[in-house]
Z-matrix of the N, CA and C atoms (Angstrom, degrees):
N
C 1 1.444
C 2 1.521 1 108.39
N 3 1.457 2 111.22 1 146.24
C 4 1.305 3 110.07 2 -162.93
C 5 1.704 4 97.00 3 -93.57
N 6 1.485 5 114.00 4 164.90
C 7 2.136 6 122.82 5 -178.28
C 8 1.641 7 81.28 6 -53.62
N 9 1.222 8 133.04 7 -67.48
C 10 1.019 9 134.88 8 -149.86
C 11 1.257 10 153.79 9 -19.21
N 12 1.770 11 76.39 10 -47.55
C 13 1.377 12 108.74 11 -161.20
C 14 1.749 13 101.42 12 -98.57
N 15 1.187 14 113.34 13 -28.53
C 16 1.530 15 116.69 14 159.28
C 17 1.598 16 117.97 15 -53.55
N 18 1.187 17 127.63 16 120.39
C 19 1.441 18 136.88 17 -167.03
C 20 1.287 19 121.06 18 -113.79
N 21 1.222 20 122.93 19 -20.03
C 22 1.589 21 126.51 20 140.06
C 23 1.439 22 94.55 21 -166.76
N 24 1.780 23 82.47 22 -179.31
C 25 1.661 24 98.35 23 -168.89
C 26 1.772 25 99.86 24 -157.61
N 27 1.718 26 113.01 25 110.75
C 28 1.756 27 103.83 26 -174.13
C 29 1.327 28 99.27 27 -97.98
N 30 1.219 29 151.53 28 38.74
C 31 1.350 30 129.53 29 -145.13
C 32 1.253 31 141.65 30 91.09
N 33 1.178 32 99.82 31 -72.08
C 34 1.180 33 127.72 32 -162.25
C 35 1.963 34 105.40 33 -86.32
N 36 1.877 35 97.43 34 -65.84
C 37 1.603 36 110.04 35 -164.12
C 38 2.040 37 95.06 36 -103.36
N 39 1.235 38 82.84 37 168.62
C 40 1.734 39 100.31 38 -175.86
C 41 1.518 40 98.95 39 -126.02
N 42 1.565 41 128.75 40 105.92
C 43 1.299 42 113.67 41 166.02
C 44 1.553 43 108.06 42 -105.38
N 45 1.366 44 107.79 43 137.38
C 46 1.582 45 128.18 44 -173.71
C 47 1.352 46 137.78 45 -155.79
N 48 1.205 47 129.07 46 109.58
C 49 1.507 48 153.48 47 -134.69
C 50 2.067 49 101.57 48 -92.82
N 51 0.999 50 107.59 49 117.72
C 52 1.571 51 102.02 50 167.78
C 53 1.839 52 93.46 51 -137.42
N 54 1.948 53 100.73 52 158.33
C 55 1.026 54 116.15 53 -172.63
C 56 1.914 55 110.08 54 -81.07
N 57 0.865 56 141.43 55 142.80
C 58 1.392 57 125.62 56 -173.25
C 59 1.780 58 100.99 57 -114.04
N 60 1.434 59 105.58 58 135.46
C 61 1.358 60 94.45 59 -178.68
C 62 1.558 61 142.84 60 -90.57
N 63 1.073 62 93.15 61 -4.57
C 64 1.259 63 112.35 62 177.01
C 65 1.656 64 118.87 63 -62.12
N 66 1.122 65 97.66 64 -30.20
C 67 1.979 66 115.96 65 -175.57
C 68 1.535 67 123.64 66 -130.57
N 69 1.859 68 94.73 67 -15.10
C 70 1.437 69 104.24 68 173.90
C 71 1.392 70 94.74 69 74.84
N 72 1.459 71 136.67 70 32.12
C 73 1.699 72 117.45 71 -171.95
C 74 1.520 73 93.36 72 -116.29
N 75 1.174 74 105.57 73 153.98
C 76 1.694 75 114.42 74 177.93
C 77 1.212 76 108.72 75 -115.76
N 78 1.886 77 98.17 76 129.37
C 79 1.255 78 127.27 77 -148.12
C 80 1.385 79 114.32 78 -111.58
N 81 1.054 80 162.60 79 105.51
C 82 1.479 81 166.65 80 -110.57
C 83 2.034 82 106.40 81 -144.34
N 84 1.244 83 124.87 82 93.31
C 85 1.163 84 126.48 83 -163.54
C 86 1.447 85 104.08 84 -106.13
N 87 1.553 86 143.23 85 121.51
C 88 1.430 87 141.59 86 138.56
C 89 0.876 88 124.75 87 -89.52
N 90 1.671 89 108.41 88 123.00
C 91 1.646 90 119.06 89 -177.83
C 92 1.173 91 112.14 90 -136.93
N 93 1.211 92 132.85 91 156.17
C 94 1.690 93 128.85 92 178.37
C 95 1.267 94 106.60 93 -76.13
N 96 1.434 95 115.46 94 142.00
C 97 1.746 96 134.40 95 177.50
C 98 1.154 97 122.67 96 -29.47
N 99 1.500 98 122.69 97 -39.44
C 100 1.235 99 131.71 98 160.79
C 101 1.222 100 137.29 99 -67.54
N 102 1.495 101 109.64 100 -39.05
C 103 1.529 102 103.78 101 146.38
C 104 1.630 103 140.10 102 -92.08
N 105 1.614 104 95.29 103 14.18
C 106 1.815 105 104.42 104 177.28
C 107 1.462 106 95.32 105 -97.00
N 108 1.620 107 110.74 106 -13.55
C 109 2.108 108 109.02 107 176.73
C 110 1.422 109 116.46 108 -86.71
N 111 1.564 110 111.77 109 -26.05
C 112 1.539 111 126.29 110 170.90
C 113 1.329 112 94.62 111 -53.21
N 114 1.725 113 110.05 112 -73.07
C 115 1.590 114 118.19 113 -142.11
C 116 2.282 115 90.26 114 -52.54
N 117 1.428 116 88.89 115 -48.11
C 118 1.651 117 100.47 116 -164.37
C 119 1.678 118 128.20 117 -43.78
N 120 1.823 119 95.56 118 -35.12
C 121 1.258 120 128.68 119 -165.17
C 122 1.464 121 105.36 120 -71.17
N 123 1.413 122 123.42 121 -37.10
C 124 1.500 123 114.48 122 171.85
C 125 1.220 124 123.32 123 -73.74
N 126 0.925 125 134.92 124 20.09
C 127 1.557 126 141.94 125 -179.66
C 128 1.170 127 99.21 126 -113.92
N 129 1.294 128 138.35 127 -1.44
C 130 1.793 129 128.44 128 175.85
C 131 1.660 130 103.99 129 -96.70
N 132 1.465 131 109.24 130 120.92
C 133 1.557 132 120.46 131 176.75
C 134 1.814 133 102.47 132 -39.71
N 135 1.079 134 116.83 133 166.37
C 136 1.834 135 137.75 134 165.92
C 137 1.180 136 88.62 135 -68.42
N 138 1.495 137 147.33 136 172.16
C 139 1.188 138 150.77 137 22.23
C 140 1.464 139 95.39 138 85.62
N 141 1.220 140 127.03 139 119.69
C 142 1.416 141 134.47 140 168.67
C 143 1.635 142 109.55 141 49.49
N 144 1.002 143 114.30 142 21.02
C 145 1.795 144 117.74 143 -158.82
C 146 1.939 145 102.48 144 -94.66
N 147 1.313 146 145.71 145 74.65
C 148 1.202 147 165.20 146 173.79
C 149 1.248 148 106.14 147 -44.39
N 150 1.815 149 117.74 148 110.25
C 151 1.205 150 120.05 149 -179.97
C 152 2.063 151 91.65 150 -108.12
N 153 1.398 152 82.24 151 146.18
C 154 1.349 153 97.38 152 176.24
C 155 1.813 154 114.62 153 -109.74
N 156 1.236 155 100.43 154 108.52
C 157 1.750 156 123.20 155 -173.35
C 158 1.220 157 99.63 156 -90.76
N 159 1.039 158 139.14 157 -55.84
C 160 1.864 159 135.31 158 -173.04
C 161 1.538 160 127.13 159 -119.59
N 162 0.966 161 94.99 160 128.26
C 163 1.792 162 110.90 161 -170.01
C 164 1.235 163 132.39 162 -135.75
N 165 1.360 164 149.80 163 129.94
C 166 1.218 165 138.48 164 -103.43
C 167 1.287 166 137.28 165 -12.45
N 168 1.271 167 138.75 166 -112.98
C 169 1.313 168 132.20 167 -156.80
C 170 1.773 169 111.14 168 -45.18
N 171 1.187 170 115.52 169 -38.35
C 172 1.272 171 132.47 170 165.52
C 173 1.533 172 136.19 171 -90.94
N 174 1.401 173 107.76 172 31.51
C 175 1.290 174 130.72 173 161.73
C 176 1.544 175 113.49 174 -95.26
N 177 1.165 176 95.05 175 162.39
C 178 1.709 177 97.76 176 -160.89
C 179 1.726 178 99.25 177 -82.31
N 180 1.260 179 111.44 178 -43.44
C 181 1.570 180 98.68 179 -175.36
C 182 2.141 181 104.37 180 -142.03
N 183 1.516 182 103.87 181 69.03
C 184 0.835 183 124.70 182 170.53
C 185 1.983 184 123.64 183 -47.77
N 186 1.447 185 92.13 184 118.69
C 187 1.568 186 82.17 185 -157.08
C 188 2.008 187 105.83 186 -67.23
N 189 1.461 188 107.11 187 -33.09
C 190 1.469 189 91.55 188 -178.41
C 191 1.555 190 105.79 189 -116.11
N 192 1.762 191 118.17 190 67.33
C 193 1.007 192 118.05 191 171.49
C 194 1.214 193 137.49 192 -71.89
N 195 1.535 194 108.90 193 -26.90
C 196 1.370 195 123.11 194 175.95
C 197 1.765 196 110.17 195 -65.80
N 198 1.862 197 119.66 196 -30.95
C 199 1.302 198 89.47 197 -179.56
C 200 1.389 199 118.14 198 -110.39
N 201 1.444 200 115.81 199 22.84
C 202 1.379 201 132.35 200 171.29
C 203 1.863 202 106.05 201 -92.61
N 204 1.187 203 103.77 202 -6.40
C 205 1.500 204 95.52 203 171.87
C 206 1.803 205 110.70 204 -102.40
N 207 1.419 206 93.63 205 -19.39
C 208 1.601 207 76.48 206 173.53
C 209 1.993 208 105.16 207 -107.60
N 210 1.024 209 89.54 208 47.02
C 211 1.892 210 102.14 209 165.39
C 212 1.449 211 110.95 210 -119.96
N 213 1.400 212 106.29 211 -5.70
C 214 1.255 213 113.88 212 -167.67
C 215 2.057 214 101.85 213 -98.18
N 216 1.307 215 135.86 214 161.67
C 217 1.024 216 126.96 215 166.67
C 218 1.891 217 116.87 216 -78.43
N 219 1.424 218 79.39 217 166.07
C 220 1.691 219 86.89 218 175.04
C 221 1.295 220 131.20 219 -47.45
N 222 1.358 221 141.75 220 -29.97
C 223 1.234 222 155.15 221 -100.64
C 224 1.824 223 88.93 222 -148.19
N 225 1.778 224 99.11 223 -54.82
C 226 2.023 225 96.13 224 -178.68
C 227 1.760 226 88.46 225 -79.54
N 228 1.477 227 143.09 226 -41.31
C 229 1.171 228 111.40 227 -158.17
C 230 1.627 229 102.50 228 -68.65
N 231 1.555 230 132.53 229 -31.76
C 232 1.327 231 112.11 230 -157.00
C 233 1.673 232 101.61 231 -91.10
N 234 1.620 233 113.78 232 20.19
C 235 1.700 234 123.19 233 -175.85
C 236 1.619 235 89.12 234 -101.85
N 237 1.282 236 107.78 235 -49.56
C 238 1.804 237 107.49 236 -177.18
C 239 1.543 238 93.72 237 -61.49
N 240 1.060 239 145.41 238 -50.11
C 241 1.544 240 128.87 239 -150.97
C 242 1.911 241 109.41 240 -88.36
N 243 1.560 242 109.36 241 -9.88
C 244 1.205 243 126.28 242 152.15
C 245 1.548 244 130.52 243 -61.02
N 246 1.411 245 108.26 244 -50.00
C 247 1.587 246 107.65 245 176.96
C 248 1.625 247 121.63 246 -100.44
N 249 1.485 248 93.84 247 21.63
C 250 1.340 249 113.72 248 150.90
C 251 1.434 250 127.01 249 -54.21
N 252 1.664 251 102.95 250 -43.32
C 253 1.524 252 96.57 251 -174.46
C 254 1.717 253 108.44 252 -119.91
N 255 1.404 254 110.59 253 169.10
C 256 1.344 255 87.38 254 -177.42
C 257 1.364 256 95.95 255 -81.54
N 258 1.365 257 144.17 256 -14.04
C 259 1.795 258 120.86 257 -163.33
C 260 1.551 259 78.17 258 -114.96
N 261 1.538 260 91.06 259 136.76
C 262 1.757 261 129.57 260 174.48
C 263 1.759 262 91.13 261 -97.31
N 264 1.402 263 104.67 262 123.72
C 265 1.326 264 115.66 263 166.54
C 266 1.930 265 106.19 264 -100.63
């Protein structure tokens, strides 16, 4: 959860706003600290616990990258070998 979205805090209560999706309406919740650290607390990975963010073409060391780039057309491989660097010649 982002600082943001927390809207005050006396001690005691935690007031904090999330978007709901069903209606898109924004929802404003007060709960005491102890149960805004419960609800909060399951969202932190285990201990050595490895989330995986990128996967093929955009994995860091993709085992069959070389023949997934030539499955790809001309046009995305010479766009991938562009935002390779930061200066675009």
């Amino acid at each position: 959860m982002a600082m943001s979205r927390i809207t005050s805090y006396d001690g005691e209560f935690v007031t904090f706003w999330y978007e709901r999706r069903e209606d898109n309406k924004r929802i404003e919740v007060t709960l005491s600290a102890t149960e805004f650290i419960k609800k909060l607390i399951i969202h932190i990975p285990d201990k050595y616990f490895n989330q995986l963010r990128y996967y093929g073409l955009y994995a860091k060391a993709p085992i069959h990258k070389e023949k997934l780039i030539y499955m790809l057309s001309r046009a995305k491989v010479t766009a991938k070998k562009l935002t390779r660097s930061w200066v675009f010649s």
